[in-house]
C-alpha atoms as one frame of an Amber mdcrd trajectory, in Angstrom:
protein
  94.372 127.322 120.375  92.919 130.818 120.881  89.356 131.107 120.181  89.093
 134.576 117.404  85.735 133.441 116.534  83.953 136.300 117.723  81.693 134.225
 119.620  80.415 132.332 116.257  79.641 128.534 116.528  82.576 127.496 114.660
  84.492 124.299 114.460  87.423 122.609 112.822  87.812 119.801 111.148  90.253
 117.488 109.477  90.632 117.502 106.010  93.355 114.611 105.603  92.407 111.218
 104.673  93.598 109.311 107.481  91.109 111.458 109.864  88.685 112.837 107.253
  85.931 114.791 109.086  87.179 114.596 112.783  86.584 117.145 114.290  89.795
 119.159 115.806  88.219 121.952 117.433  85.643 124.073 118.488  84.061 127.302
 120.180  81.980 126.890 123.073  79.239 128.857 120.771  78.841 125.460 118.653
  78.789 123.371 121.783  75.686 125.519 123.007  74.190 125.400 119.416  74.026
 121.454 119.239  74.129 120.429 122.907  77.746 118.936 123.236  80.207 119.431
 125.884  83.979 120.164 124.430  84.933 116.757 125.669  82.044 115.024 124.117
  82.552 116.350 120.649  86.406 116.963 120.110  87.619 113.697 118.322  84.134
 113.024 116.859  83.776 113.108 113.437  81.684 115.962 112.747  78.567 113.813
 111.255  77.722 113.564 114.429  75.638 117.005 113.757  74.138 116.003 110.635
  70.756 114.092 110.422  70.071 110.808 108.239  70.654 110.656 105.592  73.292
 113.312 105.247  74.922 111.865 108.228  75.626 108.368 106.437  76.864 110.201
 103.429  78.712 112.860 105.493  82.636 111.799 104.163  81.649 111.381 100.915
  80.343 115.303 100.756  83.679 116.312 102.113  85.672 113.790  99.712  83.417
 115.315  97.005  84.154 119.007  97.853  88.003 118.835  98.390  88.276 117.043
  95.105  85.896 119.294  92.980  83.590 121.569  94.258  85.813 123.988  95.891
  83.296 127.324  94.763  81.168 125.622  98.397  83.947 127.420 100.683  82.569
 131.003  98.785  79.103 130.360  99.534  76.497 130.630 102.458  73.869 127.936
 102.356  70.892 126.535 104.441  71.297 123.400 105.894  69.883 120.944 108.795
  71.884 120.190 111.771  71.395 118.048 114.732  70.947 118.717 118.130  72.313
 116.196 120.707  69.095 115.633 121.717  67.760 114.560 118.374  65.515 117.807
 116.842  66.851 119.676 114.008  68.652 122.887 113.605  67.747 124.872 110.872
  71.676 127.037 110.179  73.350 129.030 107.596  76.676 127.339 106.912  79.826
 128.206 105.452  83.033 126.231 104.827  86.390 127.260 104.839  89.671 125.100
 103.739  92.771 125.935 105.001  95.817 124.713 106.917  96.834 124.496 110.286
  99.981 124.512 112.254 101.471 121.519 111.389 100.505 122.368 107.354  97.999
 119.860 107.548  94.703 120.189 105.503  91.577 121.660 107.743  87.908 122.657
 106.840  86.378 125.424 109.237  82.515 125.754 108.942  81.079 128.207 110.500
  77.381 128.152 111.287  74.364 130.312 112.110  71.347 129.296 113.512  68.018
 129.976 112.003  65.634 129.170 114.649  62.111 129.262 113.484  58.929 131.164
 114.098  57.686 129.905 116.965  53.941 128.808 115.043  56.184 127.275 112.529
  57.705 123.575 112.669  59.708 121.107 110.089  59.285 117.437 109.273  62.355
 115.995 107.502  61.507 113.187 105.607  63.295 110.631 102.952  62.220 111.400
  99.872  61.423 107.707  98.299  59.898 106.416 101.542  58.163 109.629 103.365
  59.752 108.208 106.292  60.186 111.082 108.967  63.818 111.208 109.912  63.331
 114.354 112.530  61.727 117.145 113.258  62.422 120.848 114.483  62.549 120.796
 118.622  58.354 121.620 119.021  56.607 119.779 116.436  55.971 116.354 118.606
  54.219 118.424 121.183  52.724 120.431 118.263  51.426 117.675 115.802  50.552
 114.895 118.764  54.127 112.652 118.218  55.469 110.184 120.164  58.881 111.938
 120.103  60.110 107.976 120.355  58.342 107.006 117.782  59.738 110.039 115.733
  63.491 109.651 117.301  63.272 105.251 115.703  61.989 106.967 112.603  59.223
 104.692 112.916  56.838 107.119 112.114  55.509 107.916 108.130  54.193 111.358
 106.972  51.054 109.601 106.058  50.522 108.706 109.565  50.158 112.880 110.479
  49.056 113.148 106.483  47.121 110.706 105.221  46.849 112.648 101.657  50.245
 113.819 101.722  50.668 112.126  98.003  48.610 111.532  95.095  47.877 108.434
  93.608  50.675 108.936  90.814  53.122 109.357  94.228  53.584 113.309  94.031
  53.507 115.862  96.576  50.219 116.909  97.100  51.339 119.987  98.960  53.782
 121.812  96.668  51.491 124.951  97.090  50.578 126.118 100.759  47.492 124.163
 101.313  45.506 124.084 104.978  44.950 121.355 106.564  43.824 119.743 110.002
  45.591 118.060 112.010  44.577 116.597 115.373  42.782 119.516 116.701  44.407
 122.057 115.088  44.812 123.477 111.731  47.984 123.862 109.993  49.681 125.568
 106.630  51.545 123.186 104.735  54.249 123.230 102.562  56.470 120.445 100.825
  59.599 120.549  98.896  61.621 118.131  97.701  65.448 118.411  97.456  67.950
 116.071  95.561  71.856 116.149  96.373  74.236 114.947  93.885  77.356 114.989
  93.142  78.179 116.823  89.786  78.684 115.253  86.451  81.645 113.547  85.798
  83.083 113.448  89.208  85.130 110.151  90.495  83.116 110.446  93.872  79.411
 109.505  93.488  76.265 110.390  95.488  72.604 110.808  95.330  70.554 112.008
  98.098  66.419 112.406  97.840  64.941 114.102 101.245  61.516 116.266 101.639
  61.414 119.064 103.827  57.950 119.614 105.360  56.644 123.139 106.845  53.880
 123.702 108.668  52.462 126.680 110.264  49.858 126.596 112.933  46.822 128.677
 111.875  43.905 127.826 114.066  43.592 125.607 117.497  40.159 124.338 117.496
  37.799 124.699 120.414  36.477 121.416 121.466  32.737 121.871 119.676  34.833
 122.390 116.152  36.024 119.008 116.686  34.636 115.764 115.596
């Protein structure tokens, strides 16, 4: 298949039920994006580039938008991916249905990385638990993570946060607040975002994440710590 991508990260993927989400092709700009070779990813199902918990619920959104929401192939949106290696990649996404040869149902997204300042880093967390699923590539060297710890999500936002939420359980930074952490002092900024599927649709899903900014203000000279 001739790539006429232009050099975008694009990829293709099946939209029939037997191989919903498999991914049929590629360019060589997507592999680069999220660290696959060609071999690796062909035959994957494309999940594979989507973190928790969007990754669990990843058939479900395509089930979802081929039976209802088909104004999401008009529209550009922000979204997460994931890099082979585990960090996230903030893109702009857009989705595409069409057919291919053989008349068979396809989705082509085509995405756009994002990348972010480089003082800037991301925390993606579940929104019930404050779990941290992942983080943007530099923010375990920046915020003092065991990038382990952080790839078993067996790390909490309270553990970098302690005061991350009030006693009644709410976000305690919804407005850009600073705040130290380790030696350093950071701007933070929380948001929580809820995915569901829209009223009176057959296929049903609810999805609760936070996203977490923080940009680095201030490192501290060793007699400011303490």
């Amino acid at each position: 298949m001739p790539d006429t991508s232009g050099g975008f990260a694009v990829c293709t993927v099946s939209g029939n039920v037997s191989s919903l989400g498999q991914i049929l092709d590629c360019t060589d700009a997507l592999c680069n994006l999220f660290g696959y070779s060609k071999v690796e990813i062909i035959g994957r199902n494309v999940k594979i580039l989507c973190p928790e918990p969007f990754s669990t619920f990843h058939d479900t959104f395509i089930r979802h938008f081929l039976n209802s929401d088909a104004e999401f192939a008009t529209k550009t949106r922000r979204i997460y991916g994931l890099h082979r290696l585990g960090y996230l990649l903030p893109v702009d996404f857009v989705i595409t249905p069409s057919t291919n040869a053989n008349s068979d149902l396809v989705l082509i997204g085509k995405f756009e990385e994002r990348p972010l300042p480089e003082a800037q880093h991301m925390l993606l967390l579940d929104g019930k638990s404050g779990n941290i699923i992942a983080t943007s590539q530099n923010a375990p060297d920046a915020l003092f993570l065991d990038p382990q710890e952080v790839y078993t999500m067996n790390l909490n936002v309270r553990d970098i946060l302690p005061e991350f939420y009030t006693e009644g359980q709410e976000l305690r930074y919804r407005n850009e607040d600073s705040v130290r952490v380790a030696n350093s002092v950071f701007r933070v900024r929380a948001r929580n975002h809820a995915y569901e599927s829209t009223k009176g649709s057959s296929i049903q899903y609810h999805v609760n994440i936070t996203v977490v900014m923080l940009t680095l203000l201030e490192r501290l000279a060793d007699d400011q710590i303490g």
